[in-house]
Backbone as JSON Lines, residues from 0, in Angstrom:
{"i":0,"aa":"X","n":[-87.24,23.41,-16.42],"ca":[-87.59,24.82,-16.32],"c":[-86.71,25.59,-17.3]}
{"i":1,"aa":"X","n":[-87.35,26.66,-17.83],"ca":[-86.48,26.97,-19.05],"c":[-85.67,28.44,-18.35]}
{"i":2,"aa":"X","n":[-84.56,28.56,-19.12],"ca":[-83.44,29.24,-18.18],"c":[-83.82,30.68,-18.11]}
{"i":3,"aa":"X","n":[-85.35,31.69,-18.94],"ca":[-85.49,32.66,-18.46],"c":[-86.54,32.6,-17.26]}
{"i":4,"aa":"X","n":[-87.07,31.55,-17.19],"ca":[-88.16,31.7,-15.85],"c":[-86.86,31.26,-14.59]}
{"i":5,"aa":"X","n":[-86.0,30.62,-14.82],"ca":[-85.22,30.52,-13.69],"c":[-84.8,31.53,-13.26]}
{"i":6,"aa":"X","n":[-83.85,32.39,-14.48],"ca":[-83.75,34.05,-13.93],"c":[-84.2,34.99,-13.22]}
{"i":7,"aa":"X","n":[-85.48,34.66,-13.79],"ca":[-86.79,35.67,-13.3],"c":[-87.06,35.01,-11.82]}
{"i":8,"aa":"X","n":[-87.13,33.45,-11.69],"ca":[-87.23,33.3,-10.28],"c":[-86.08,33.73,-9.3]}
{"i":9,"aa":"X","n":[-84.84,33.56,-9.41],"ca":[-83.86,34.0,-9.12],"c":[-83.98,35.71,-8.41]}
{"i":10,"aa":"X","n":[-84.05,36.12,-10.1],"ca":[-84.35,37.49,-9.53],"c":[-85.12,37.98,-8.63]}
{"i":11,"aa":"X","n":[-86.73,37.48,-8.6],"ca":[-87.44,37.1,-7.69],"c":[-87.07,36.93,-5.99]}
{"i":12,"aa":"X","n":[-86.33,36.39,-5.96],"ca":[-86.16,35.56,-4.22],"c":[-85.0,36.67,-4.24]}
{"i":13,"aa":"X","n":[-84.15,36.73,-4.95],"ca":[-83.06,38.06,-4.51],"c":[-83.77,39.33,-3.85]}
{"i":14,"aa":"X","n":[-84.73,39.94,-4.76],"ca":[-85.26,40.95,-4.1],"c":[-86.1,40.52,-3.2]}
{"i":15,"aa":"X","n":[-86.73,39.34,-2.62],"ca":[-87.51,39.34,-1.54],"c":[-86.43,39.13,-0.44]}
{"i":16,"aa":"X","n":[-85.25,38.46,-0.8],"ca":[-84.25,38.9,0.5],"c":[-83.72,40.31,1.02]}
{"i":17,"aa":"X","n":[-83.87,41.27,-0.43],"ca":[-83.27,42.59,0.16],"c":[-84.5,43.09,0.8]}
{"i":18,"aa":"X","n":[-85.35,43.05,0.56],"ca":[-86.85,43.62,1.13],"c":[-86.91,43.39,2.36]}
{"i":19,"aa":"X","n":[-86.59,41.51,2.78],"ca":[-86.87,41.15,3.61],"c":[-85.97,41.89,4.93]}
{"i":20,"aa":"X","n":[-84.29,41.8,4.46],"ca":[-83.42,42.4,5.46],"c":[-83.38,43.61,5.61]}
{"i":21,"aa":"X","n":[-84.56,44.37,4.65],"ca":[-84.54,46.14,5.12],"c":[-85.47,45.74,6.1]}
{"i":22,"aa":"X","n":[-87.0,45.3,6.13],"ca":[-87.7,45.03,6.84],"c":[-87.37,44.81,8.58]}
{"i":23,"aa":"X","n":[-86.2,44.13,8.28],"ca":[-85.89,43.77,9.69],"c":[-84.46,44.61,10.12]}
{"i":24,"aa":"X","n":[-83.79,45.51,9.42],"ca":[-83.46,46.2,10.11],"c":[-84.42,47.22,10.58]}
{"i":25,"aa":"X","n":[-85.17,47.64,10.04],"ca":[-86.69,48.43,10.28],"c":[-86.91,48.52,11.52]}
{"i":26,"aa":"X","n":[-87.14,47.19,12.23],"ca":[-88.2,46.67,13.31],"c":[-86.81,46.53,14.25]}
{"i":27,"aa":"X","n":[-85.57,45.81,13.95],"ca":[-84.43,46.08,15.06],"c":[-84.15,47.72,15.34]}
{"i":28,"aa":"X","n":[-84.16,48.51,14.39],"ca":[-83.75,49.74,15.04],"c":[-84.6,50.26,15.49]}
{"i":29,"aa":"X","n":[-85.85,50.21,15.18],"ca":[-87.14,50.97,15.69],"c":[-86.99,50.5,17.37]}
{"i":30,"aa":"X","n":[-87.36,49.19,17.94],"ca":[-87.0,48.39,18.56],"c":[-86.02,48.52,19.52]}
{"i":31,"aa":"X","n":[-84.8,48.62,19.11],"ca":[-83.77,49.07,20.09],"c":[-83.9,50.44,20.65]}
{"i":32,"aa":"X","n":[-83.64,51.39,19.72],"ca":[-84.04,52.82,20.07],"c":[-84.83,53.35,20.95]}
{"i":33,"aa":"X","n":[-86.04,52.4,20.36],"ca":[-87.45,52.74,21.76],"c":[-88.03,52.44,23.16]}
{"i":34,"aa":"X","n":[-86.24,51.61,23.32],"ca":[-86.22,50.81,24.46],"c":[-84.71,50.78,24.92]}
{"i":35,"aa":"X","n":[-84.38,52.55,24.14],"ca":[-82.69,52.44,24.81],"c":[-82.8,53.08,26.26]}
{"i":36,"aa":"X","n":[-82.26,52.79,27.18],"ca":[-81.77,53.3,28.85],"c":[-81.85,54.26,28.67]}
{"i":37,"aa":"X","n":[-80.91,55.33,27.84],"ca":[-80.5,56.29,27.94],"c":[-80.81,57.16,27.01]}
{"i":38,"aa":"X","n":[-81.47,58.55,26.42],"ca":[-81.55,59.44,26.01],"c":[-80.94,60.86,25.58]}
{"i":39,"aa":"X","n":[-81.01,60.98,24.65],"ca":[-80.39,62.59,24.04],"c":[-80.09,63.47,25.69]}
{"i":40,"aa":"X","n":[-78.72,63.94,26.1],"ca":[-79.11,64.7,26.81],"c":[-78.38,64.22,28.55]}
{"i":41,"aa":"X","n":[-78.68,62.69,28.88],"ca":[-77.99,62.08,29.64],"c":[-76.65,61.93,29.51]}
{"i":42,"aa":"X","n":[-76.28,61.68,30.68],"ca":[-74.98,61.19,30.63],"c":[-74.62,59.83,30.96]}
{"i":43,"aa":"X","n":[-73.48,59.11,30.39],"ca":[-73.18,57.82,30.36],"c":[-71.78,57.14,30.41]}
{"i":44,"aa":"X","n":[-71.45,56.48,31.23],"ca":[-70.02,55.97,31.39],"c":[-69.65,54.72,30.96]}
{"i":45,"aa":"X","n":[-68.11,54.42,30.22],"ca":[-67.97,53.36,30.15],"c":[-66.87,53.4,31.54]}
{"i":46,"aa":"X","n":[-65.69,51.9,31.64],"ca":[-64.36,52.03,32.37],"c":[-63.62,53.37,32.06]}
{"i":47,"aa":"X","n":[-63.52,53.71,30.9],"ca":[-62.51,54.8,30.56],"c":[-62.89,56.3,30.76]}
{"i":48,"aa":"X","n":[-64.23,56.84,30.24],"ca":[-64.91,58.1,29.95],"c":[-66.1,57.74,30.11]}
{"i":49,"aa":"X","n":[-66.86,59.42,30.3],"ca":[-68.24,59.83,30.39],"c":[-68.15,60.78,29.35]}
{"i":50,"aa":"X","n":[-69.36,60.77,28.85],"ca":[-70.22,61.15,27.69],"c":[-71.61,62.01,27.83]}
{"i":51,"aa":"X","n":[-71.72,62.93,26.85],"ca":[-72.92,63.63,27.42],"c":[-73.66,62.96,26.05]}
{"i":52,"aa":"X","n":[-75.21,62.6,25.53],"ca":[-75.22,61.86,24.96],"c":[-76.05,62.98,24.12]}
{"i":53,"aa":"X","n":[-75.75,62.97,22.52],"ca":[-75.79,64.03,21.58],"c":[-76.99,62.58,20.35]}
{"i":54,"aa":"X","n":[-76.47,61.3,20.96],"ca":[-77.28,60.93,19.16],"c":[-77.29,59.29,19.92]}
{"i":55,"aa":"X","n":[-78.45,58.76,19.46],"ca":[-78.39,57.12,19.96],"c":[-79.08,56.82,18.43]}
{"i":56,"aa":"X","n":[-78.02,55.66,18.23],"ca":[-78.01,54.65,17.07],"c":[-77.93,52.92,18.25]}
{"i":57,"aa":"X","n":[-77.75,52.56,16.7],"ca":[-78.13,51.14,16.79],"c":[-76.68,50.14,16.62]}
{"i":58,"aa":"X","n":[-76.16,48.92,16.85],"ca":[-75.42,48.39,16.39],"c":[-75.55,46.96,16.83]}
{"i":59,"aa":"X","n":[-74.77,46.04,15.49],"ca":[-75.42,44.83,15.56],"c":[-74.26,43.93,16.77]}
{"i":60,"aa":"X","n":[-73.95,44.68,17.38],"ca":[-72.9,44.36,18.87],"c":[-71.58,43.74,18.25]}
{"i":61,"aa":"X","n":[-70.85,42.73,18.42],"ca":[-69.91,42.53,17.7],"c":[-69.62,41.61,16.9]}
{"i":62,"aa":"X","n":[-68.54,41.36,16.45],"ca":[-68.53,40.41,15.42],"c":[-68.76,38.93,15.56]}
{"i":63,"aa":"X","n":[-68.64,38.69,16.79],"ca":[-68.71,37.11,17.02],"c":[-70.16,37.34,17.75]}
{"i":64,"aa":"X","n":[-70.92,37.77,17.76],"ca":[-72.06,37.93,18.12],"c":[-73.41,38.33,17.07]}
{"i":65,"aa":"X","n":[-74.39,37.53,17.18],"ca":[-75.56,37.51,16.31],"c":[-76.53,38.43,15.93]}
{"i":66,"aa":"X","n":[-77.19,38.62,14.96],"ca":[-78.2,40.15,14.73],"c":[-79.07,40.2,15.91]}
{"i":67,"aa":"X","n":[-79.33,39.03,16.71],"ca":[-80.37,38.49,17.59],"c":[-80.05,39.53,19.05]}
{"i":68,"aa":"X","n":[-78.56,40.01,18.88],"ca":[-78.65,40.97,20.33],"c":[-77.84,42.28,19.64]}
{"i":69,"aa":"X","n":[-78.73,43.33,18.79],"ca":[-78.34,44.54,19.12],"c":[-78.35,45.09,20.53]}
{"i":70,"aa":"X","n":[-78.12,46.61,19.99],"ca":[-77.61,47.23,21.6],"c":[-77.83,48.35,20.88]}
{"i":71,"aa":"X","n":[-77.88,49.44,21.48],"ca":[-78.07,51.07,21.74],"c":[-76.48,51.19,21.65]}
{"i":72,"aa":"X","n":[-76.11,52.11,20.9],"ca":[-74.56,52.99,20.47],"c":[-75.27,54.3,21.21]}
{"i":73,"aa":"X","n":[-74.47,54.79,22.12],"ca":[-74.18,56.15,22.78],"c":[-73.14,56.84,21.54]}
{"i":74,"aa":"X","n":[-73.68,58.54,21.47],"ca":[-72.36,58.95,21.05],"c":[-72.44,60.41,21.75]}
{"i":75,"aa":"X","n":[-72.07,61.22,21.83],"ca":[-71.5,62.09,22.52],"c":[-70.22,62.7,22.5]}
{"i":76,"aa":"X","n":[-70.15,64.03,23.29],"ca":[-68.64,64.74,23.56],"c":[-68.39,64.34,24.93]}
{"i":77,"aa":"X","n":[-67.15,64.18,25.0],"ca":[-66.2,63.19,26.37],"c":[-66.51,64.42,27.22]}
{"i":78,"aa":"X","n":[-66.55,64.21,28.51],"ca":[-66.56,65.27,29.24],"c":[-65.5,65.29,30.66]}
{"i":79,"aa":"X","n":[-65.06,66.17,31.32],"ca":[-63.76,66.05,31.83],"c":[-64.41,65.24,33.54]}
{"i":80,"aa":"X","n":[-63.68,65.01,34.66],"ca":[-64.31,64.44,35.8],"c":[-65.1,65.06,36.31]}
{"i":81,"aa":"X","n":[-65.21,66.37,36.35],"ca":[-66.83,67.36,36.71],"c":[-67.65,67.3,35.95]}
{"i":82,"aa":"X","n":[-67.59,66.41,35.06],"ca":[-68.8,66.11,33.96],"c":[-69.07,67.45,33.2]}
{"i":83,"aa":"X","n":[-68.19,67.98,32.73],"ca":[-68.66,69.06,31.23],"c":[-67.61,68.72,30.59]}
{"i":84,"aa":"X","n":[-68.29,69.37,28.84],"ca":[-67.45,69.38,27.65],"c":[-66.13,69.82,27.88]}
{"i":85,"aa":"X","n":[-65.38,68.73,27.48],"ca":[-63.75,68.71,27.31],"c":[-63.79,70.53,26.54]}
{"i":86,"aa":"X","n":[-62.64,71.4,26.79],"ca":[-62.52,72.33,25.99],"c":[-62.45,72.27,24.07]}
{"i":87,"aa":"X","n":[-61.39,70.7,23.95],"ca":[-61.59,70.36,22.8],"c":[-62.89,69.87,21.77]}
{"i":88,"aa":"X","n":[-63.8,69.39,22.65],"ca":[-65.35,69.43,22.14],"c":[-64.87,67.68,21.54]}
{"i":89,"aa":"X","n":[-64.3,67.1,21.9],"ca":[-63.75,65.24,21.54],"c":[-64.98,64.63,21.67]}
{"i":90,"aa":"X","n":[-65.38,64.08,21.05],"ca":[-66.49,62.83,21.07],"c":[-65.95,61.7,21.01]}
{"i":91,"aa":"X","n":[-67.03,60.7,21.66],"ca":[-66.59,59.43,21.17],"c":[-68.06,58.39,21.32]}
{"i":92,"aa":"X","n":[-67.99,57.55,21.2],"ca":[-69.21,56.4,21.8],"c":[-69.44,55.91,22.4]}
{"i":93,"aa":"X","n":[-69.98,54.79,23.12],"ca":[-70.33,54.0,24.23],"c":[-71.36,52.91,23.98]}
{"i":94,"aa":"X","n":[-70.87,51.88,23.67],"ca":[-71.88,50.69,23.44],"c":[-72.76,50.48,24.87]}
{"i":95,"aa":"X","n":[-74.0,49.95,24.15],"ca":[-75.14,50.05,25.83],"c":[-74.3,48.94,26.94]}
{"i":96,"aa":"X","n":[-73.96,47.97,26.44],"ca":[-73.39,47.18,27.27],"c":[-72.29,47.25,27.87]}
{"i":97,"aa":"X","n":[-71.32,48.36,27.01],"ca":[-70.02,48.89,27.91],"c":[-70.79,49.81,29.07]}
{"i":98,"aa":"X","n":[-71.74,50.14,29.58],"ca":[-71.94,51.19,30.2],"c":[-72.22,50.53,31.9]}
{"i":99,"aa":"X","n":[-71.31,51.97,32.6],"ca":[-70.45,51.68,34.19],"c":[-71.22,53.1,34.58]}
{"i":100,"aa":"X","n":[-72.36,53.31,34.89],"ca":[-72.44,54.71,35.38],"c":[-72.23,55.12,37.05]}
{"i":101,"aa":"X","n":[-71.15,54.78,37.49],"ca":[-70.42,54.68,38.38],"c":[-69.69,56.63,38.85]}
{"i":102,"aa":"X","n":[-70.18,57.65,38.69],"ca":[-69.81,58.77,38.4],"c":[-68.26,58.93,39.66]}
C-alpha cells in the first residue's frame, strides 16, 4: 500500500473515532439526563449537605469506573438545616449515587 493511501486511511478511521465518541457521548447524556431522579428545582442530599438543584449534568462516575455507568451530577446552592439558601449563596454538587435524601 503506498504511504499516501495509508495516510488517507489513517486519517480516515481517526475521524470516524472522533465522530464515533461524539456520537456516544450524544446518546449517554441525552440518556442520563432523561432519566435523572431528580430535577431543576428539587432538593437533594448527600452524608454532608442538601442542595437545592439549579443545573443537572452528566458524569462519567469515577475513575476506576467505566463509561458503561454514568450518573446524573446535581449542582446547586448548599442550603442551611431548614432547607434554604445559605446567606453566602455556596454551591456545590452531588453525584446521583452519593444521594441520602434522609432530610
Amino acid at each position: 500500500m503506498k504511504l499516501e493511501t495509508l495516510n488517507k486511511l489513517t486519517k480516515t478511521v481517526e475521524d470516524l473515532k472522533k465522530r464515533h465518541k461524539i456520537e456516544i457521548d450524544r446518546i449517554i447524556s441525552k440518556t442520563v439526563l432523561d432519566n435523572a431522579e431528580y430535577k431543576v428545582g428539587d432538593i437533594v442530599s448527600d452524608s454532608s449537605k442538601s442542595i437545592e438543584v439549579t443545573k443537572v449534568k452528566w458524569s462519567e462516575s469515577g475513575f476506576w469506573e467505566s463509561r458503561l455507568n454514568p450518573q446524573a451530577v446535581y449542582f446547586g446552592y448548599i442550603l442551611t438545616k431548614k432547607l434554604v439558601r445559605r446567606k453566602d449563596l455556596k454551591t456545590a454538587h452531588i453525584y446521583e449515587n452519593d444521594i441520602n435524601n434522609e432530610f
